[in-house]
Rosetta silent file (secondary structure, phi, psi, omega in degrees, C-alpha in Angstrom):
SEQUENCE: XXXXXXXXXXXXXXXXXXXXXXXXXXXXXXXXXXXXXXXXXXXXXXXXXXXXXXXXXXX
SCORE:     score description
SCORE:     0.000 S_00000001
   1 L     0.000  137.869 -177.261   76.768 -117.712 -170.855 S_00000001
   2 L   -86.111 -175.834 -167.406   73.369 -117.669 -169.321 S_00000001
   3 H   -52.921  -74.026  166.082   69.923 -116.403 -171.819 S_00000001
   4 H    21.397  -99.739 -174.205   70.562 -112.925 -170.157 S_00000001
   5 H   -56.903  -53.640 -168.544   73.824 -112.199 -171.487 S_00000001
   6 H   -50.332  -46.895  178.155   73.859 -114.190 -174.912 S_00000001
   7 H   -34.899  -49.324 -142.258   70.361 -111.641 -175.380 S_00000001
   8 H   -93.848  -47.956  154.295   71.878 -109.015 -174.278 S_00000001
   9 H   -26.055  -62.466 -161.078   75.042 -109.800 -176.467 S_00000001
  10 H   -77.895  -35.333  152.887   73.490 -110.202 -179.548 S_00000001
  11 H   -45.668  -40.972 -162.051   71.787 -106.527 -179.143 S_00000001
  12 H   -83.030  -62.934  162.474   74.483 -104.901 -178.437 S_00000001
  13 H   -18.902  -81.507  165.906   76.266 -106.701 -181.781 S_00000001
  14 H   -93.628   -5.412  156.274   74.224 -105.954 -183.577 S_00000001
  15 H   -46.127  -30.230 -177.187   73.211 -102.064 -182.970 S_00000001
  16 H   -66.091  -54.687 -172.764   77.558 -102.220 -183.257 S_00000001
  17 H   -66.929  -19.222 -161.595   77.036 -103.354 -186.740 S_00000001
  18 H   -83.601  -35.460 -171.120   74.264 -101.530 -188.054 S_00000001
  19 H   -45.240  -83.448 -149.364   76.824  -98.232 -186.567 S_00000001
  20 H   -72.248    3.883  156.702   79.685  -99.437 -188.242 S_00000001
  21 H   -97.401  -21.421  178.639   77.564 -100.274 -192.036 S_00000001
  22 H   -89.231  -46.519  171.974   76.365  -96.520 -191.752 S_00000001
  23 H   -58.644  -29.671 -169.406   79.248  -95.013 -190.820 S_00000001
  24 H   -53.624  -62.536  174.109   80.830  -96.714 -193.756 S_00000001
  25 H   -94.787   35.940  176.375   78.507  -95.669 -195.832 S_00000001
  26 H   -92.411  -37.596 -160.633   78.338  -91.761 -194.551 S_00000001
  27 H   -73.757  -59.521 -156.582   82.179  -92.120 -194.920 S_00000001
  28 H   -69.196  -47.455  165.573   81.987  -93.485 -198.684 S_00000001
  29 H   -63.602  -31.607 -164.428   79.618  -90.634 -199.784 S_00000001
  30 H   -68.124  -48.236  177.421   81.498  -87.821 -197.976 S_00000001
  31 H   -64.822  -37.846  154.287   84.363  -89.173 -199.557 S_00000001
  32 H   -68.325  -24.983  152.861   82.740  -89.096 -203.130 S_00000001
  33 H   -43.423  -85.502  179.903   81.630  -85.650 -202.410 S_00000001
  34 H   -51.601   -7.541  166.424   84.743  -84.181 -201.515 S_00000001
  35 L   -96.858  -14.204 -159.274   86.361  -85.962 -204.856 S_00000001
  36 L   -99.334  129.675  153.829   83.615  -84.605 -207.267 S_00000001
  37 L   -52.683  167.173 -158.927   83.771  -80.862 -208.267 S_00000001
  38 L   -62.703  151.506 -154.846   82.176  -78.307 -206.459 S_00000001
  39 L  -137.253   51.877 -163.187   78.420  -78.204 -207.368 S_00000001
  40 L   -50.765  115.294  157.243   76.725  -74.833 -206.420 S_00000001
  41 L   -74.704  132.005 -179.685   72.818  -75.453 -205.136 S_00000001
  42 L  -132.804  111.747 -164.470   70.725  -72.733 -205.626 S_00000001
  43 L   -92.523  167.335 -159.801   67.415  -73.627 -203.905 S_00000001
  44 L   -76.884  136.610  153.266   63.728  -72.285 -205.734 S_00000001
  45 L   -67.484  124.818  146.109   62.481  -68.776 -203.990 S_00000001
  46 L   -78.549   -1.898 -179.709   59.232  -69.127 -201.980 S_00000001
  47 L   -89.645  139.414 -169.105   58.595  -66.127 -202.271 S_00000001
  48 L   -98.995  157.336  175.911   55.599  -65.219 -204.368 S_00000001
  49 L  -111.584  113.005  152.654   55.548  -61.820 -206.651 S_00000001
  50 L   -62.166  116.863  167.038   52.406  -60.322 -206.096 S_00000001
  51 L   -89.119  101.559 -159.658   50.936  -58.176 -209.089 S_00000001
  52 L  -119.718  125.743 -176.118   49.610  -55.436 -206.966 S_00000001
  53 L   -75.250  107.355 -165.024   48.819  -52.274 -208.203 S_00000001
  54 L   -14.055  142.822 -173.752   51.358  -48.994 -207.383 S_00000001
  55 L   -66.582  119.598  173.057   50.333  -47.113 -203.952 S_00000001
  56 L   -44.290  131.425 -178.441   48.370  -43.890 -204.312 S_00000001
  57 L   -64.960  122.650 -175.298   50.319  -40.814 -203.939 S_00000001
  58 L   -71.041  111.718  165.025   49.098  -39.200 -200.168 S_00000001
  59 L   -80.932    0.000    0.000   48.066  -35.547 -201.684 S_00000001
């Protein structure tokens, strides 16, 4: 194989491997997910409560 190719090999390799250790582990959590009960998230309100004083009645 000329410089090229071996180069151009060994990129290619590894970007394959780095795929195939990430999918593994996206597969390995998903799969620990889906065995774990269900876990409801309830994320914090952003919303702020204002102490504002009631609106004046229009007479």
């Amino acid at each position: 194989m000329d410089k090229t190719t071996r180069a151009a090999r060994e990129i290619l390799d590894g970007e394959m491997e780095r795929r195939q250790v990430k999918t593994a582990r996206l597969r390995k959590a998903r799969l620990e997910r889906e065995a774990s009960p269900a876990v409801e998230v309830v994320a914090p309100s952003t919303s702020k409560v204002r102490n504002k004083p009631p609106a004046k009645a229009i007479p």
